[in-house]
Z-matrix of the N, CA and C atoms (Angstrom, degrees):
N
C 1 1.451
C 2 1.523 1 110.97
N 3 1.490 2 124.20 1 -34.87
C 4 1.139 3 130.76 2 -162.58
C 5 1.653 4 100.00 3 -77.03
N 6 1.128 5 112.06 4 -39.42
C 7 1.613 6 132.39 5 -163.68
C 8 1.367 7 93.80 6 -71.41
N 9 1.105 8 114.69 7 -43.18
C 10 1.767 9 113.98 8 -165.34
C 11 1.546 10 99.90 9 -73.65
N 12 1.652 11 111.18 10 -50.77
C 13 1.469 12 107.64 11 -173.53
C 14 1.598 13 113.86 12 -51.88
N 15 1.222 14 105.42 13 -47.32
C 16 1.080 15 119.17 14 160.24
C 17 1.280 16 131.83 15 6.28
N 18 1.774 17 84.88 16 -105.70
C 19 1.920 18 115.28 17 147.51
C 20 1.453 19 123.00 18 -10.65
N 21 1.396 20 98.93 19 -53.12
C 22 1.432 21 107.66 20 -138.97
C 23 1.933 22 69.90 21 -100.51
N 24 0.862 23 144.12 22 -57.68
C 25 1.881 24 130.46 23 173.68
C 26 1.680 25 110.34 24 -30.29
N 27 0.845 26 98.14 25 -33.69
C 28 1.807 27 104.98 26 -159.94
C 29 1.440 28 95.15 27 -92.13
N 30 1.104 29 116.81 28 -33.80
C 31 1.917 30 114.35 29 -173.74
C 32 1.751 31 99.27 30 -78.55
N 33 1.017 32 102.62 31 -34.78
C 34 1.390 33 114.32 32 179.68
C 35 1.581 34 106.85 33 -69.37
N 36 1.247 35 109.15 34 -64.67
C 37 1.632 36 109.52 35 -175.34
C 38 2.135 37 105.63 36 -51.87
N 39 1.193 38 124.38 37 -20.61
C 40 1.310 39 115.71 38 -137.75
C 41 1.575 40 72.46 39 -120.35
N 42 1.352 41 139.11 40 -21.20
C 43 1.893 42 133.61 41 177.77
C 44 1.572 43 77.72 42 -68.34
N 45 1.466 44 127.67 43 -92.55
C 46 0.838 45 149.67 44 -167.19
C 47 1.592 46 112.70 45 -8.92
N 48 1.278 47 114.04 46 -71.73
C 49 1.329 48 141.71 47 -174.17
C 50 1.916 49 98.56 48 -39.39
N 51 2.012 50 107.79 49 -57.47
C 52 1.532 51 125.75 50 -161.98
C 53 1.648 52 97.78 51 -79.82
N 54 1.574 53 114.60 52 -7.44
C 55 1.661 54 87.07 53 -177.06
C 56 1.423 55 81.32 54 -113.84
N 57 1.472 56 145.59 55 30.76
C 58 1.487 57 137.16 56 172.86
C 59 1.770 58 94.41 57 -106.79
N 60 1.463 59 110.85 58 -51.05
C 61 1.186 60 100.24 59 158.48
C 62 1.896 61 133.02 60 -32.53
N 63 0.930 62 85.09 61 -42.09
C 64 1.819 63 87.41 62 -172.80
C 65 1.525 64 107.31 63 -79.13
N 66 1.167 65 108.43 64 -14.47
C 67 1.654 66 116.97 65 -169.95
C 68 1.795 67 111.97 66 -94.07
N 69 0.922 68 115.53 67 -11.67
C 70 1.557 69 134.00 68 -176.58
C 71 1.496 70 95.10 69 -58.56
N 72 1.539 71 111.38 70 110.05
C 73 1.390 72 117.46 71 157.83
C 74 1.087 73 117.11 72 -114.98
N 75 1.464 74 131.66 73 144.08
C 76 1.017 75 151.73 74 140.31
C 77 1.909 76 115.41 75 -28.20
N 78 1.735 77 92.46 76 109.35
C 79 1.772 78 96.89 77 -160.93
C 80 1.401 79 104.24 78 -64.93
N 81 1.565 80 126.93 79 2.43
C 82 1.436 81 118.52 80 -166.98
C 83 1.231 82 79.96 81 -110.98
N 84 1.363 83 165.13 82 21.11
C 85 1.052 84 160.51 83 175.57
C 86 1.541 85 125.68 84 -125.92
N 87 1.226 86 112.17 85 7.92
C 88 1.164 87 122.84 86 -151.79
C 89 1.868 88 102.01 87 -106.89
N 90 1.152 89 109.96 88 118.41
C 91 1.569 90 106.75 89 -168.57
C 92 1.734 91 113.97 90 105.97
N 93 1.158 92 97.46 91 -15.55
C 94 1.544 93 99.98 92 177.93
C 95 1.258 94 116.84 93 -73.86
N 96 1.245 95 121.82 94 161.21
C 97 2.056 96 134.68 95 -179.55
C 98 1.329 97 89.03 96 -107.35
N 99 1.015 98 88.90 97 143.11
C 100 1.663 99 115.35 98 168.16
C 101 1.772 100 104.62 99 -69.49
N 102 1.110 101 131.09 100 -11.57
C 103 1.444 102 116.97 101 153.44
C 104 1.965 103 104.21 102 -94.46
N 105 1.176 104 114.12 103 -0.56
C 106 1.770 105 87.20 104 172.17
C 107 1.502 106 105.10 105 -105.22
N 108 1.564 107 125.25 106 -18.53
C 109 1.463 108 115.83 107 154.29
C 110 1.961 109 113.61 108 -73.83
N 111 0.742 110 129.29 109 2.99
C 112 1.486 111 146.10 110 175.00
C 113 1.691 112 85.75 111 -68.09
N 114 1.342 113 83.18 112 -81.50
C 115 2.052 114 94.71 113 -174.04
C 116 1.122 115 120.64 114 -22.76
N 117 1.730 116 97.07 115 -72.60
C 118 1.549 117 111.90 116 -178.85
C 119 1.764 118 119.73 117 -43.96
N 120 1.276 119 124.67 118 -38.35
C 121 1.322 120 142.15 119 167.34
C 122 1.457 121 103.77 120 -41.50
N 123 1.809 122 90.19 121 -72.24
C 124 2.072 123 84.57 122 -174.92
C 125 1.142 124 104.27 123 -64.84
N 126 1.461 125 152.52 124 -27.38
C 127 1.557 126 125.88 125 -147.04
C 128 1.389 127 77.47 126 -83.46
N 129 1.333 128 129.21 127 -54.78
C 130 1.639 129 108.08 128 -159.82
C 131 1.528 130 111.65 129 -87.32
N 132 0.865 131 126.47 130 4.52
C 133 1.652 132 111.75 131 144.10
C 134 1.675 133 117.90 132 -77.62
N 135 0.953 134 112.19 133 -38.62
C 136 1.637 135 112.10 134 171.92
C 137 1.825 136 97.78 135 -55.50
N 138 1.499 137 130.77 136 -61.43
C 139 1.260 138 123.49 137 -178.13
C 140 1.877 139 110.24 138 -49.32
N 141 1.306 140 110.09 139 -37.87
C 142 1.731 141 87.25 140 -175.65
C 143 1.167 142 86.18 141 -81.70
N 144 1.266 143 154.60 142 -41.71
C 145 1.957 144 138.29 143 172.71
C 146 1.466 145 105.63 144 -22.04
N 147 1.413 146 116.71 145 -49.56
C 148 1.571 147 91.73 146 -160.38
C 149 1.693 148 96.31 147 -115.83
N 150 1.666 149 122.87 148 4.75
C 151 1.316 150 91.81 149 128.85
C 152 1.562 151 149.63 150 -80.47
N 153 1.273 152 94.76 151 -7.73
C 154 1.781 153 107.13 152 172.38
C 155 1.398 154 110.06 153 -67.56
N 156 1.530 155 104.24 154 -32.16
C 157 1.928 156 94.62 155 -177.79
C 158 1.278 157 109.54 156 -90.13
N 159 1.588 158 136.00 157 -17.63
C 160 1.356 159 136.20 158 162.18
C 161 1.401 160 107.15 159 -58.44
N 162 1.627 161 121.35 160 -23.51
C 163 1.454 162 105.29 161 -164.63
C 164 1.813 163 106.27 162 -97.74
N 165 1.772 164 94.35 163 -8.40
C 166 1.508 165 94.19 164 174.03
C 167 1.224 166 106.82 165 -82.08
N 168 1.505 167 125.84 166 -19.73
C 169 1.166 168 106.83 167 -159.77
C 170 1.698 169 111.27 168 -93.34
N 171 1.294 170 87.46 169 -32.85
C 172 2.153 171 82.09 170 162.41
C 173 1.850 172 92.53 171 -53.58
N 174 1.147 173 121.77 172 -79.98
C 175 1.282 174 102.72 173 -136.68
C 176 1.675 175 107.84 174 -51.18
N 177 1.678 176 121.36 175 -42.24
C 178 1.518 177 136.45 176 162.62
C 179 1.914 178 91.30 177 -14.27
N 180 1.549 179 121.86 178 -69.41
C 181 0.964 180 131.54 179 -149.58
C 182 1.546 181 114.79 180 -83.61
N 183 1.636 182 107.20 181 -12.44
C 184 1.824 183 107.09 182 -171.51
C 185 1.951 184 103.30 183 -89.52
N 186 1.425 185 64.51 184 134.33
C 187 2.202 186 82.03 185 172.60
C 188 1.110 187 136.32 186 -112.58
N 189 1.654 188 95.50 187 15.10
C 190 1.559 189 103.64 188 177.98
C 191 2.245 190 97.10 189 -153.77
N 192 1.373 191 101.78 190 158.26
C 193 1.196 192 113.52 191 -177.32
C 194 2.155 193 106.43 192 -66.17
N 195 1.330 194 106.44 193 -7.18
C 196 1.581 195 108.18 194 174.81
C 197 1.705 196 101.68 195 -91.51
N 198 1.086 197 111.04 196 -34.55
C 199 1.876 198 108.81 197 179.82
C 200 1.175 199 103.94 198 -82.56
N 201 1.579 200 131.64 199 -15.98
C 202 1.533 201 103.17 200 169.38
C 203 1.325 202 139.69 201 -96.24
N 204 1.920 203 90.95 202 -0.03
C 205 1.351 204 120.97 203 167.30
C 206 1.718 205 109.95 204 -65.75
N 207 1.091 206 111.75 205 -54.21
C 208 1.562 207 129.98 206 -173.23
C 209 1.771 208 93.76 207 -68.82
N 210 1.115 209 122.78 208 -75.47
C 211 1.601 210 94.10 209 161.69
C 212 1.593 211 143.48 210 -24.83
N 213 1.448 212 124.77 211 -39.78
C 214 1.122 213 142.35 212 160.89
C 215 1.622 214 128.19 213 -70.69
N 216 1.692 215 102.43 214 -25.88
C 217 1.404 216 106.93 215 176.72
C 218 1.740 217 103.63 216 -99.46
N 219 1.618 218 112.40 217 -9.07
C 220 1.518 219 118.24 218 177.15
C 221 1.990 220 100.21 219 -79.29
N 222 1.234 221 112.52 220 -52.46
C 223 1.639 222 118.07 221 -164.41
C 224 1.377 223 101.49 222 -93.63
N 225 1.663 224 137.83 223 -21.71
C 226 1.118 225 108.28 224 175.50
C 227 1.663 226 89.78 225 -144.91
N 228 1.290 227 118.14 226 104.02
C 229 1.113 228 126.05 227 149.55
C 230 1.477 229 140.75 228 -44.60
N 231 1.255 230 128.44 229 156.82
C 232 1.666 231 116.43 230 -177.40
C 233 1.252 232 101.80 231 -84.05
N 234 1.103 233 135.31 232 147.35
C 235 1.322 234 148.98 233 -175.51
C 236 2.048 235 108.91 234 -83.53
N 237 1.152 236 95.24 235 141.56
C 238 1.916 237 103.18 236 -164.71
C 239 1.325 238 100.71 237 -46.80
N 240 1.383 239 121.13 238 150.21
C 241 1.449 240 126.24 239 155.12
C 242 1.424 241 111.05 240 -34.75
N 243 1.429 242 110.26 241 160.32
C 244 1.629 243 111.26 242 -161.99
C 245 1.332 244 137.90 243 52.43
N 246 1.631 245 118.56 244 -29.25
C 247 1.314 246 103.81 245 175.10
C 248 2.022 247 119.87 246 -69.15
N 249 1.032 248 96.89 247 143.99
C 250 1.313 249 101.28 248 176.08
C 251 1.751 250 112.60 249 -96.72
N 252 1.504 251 103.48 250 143.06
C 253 1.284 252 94.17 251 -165.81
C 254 1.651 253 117.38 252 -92.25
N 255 1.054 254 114.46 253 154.37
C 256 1.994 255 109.12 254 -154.72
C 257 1.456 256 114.93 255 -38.30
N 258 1.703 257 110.57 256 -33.47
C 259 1.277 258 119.90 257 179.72
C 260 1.828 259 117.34 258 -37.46
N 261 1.486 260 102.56 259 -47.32
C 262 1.377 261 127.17 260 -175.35
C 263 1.529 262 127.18 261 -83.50
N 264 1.810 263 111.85 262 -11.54
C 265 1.106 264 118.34 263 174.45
C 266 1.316 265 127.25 264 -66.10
């Protein structure tokens, strides 16, 4: 009897546990419509759009191997000491 109650606590605790998992929202997200996170999506894909074309256009515009460095150290910076880069996560 003890074994079963048991069982039957632990099957319970561990359903419980996998559909709380799935329910985890993000507290800055919470209350939002799926058309105002819609938005948020495009505006910032439209923002790396027109940093991608600022970053073509230095390079479009560099005439020497020092301006395309300075382009590259302007649009993609080195990342802080310690961080590891996603490859390595």
């Amino acid at each position: 009897m003890k074994k079963a109650l048991a069982a039957a606590a632990f099957t319970v605790f561990c359903v419980t546990n996998a559909f709380a998992a799935d329910t985890n929202i993000n507290p800055n997200e919470q209350g939002k419509s799926f058309e105002q996170k819609k938005a948020e999506i495009l505006t910032h894909i439209e923002q790396k759009i027109v940093r991608d074309q600022e970053e073509k256009a230095c390079v479009q515009s560099a005439r020497s191997h020092d301006e395309l460095k300075a382009c590259r150290e302007k649009f993609r910076p080195e990342p802080p000491k310690g961080d590891r880069p996603r490859s390595e996560q």
